[in-house]
C-alpha positions in Angstrom: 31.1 -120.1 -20.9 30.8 -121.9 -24.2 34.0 -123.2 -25.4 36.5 -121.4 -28.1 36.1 -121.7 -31.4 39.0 -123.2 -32.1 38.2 -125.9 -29.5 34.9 -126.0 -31.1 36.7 -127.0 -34.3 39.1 -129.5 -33.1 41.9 -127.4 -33.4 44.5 -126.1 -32.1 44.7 -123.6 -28.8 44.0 -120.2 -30.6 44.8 -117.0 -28.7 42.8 -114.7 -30.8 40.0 -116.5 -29.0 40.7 -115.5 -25.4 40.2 -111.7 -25.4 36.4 -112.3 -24.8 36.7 -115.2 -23.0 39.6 -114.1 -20.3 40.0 -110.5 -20.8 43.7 -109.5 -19.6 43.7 -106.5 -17.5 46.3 -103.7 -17.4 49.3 -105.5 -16.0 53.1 -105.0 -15.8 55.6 -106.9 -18.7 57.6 -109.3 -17.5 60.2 -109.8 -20.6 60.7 -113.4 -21.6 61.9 -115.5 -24.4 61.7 -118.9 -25.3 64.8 -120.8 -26.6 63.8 -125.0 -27.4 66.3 -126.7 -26.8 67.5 -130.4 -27.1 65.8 -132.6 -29.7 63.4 -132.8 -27.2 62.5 -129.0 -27.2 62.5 -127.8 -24.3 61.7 -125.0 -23.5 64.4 -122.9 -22.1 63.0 -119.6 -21.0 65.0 -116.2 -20.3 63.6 -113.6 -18.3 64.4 -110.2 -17.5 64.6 -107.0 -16.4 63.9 -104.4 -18.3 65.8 -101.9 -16.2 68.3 -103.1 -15.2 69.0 -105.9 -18.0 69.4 -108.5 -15.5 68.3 -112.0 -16.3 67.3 -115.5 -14.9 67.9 -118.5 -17.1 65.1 -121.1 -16.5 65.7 -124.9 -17.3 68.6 -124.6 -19.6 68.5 -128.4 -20.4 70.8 -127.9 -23.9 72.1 -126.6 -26.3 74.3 -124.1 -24.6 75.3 -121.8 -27.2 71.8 -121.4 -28.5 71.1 -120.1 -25.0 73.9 -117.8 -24.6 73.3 -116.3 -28.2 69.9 -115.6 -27.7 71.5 -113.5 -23.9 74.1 -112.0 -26.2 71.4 -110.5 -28.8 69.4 -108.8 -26.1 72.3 -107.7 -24.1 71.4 -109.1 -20.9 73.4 -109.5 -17.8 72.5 -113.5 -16.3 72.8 -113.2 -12.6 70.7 -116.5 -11.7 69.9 -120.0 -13.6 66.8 -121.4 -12.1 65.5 -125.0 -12.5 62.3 -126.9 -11.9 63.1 -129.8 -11.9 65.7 -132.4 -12.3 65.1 -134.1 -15.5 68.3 -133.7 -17.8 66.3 -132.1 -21.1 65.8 -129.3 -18.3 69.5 -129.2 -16.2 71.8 -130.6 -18.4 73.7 -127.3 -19.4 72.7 -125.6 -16.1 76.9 -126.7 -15.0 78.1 -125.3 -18.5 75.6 -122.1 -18.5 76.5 -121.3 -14.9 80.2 -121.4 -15.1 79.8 -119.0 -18.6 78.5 -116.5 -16.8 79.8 -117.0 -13.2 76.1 -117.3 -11.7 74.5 -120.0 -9.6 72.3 -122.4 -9.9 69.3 -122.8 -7.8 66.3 -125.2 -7.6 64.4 -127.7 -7.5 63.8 -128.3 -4.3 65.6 -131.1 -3.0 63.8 -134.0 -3.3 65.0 -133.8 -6.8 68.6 -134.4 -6.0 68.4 -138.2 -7.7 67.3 -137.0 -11.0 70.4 -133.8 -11.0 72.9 -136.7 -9.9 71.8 -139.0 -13.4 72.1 -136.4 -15.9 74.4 -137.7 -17.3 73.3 -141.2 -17.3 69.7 -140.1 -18.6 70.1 -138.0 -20.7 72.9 -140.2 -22.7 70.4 -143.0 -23.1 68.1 -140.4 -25.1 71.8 -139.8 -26.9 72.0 -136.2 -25.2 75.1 -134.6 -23.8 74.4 -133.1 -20.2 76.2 -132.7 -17.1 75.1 -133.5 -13.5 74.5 -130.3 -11.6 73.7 -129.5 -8.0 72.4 -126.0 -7.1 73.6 -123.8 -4.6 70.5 -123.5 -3.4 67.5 -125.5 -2.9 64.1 -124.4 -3.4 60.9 -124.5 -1.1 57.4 -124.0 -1.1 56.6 -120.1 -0.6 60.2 -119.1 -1.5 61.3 -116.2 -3.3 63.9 -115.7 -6.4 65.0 -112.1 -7.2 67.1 -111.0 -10.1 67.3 -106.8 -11.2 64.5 -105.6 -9.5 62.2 -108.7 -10.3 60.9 -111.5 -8.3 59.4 -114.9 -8.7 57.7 -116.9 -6.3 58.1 -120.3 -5.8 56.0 -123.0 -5.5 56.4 -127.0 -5.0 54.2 -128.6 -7.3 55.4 -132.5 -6.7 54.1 -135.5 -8.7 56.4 -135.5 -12.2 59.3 -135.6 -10.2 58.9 -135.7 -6.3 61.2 -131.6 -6.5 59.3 -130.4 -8.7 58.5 -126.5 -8.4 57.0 -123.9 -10.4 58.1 -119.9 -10.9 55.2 -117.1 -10.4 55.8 -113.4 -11.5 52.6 -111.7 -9.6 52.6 -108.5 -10.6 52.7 -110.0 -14.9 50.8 -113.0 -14.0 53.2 -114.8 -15.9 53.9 -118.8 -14.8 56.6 -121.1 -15.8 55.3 -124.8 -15.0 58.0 -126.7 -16.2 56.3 -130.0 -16.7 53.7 -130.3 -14.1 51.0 -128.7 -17.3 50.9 -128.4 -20.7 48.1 -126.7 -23.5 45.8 -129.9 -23.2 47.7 -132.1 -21.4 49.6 -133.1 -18.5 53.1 -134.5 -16.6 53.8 -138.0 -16.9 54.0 -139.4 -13.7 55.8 -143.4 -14.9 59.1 -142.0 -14.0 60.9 -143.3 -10.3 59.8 -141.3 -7.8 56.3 -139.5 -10.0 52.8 -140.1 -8.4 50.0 -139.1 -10.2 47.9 -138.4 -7.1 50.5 -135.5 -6.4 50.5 -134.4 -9.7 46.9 -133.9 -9.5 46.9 -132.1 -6.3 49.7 -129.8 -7.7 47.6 -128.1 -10.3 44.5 -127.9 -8.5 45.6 -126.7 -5.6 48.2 -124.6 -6.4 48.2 -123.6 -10.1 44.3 -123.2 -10.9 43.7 -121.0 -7.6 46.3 -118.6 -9.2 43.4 -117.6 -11.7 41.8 -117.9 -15.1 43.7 -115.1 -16.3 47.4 -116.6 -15.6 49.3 -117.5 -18.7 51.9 -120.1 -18.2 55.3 -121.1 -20.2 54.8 -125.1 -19.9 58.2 -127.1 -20.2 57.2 -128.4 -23.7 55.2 -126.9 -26.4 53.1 -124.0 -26.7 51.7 -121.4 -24.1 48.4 -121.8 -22.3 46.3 -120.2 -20.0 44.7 -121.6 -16.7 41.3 -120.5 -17.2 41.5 -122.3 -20.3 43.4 -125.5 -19.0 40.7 -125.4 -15.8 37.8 -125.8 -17.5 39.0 -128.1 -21.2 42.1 -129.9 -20.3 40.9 -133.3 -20.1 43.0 -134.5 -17.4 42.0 -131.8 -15.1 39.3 -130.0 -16.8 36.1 -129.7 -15.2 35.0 -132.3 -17.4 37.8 -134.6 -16.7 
């Protein structure tokens, strides 16, 4: 498969280049959007449920009120803030977002409890507000998150942070990946507790078996696809 044109041309990821080269079949919606967040821009991501209006709030890191606008003009009913990891540009409003709408917070898995105890502490030395946060429940490989009649599975993809996991809608083919990938790139792994080696493992063996066709919401920056990420990326690209 030759590579897009816009890759061809030193540019930018283009999506008007990937109908011929990953064709999407016919495949249920998952709802979604994107609210960056911090000056960091994260991105927070709602999803939902378009019958029953029910949502899940993924890494709300900031920026609170952006967050619960963006609920408020779709008229969505949060019943669940998930996070992937423990970083505080991802969890730092997960306390203030969670007691606005009387929902829980759940994830990472544990291992990340370190990084959700310095929240505070981190994210003040990047001269963010946050607020230490730990979940109600803890996340594990092969576990499953429900919200309305939707459901995400779960997978621990370790090696930004040691917690680190990773939301999967099956039937939309939809992935949030937090920041174990990004369009061209990947996690940096100089943090306490990161190991490249993991890192690694986590998106060959548990991302890219997924399939070509898989988009993914990365925690920073634009949208990507794994077909695309398996074969250019040049961290983990075939060439890599």
């Amino acid at each position: 498969m030759s590579a897009p044109s816009c890759i061809a041309n030193r540019e930018s990821l283009c999506f008007k280049c990937y109908p011929a080269a990953f064709p999407f079949p016919d495949r249920p919606i998952m709802r979604y959007q994107i609210v960056p967040v911090t000056p960091l821009e994260q991105n927070c991501t709602i999803l939902w449920c378009e019958e029953t209006r029910a949502a899940a709030i993924v890494d709300p890191g900031g920026d609170a009120e952006l967050i619960i606008r963006a609920v408020a003009a779709e008229n969505l009913k949060p019943s669940i803030a998930l996070i992937t990891h423990g970083h505080f540009d991802h969890a730092g409003a997960a306390k203030e977002i969670a007691a606005h709408f009387s929902i829980p917070v759940v994830g990472p898995h544990e291992h990340d409890l370190f990084w959700l105890e310095r929240i505070t502490e981190t994210g003040m030395s990047y001269g963010i507000k946050g607020s230490s946060v730990k979940p109600e429940r803890w996340l594990s490989d092969g576990d499953r998150v429900r919200f309305g009649k939707e459901e995400l599975e779960v997978l621990h993809c370790p090696g930004h942070t040691p917690g680190h996991v990773v939301f999967y809608h099956r039937p939309s083919r939809l992935l949030l990946v937090g920041d174990v990938l990004f369009q061209g790139s990947i996690g940096r792994t100089d943090f306490p507790g990161s190991k490249h080696v993991d890192l690694i493992a986590s998106i060959k063996e548990k991302l890219f078996p997924l399939g070509d066709d898989v988009r993914f919401i990365p925690g920073h920056g634009p949208m990507s696809v794994l077909g695309y990420e398996r074969q250019y990326n040049p961290f983990v690209g075939e060439g890599a």
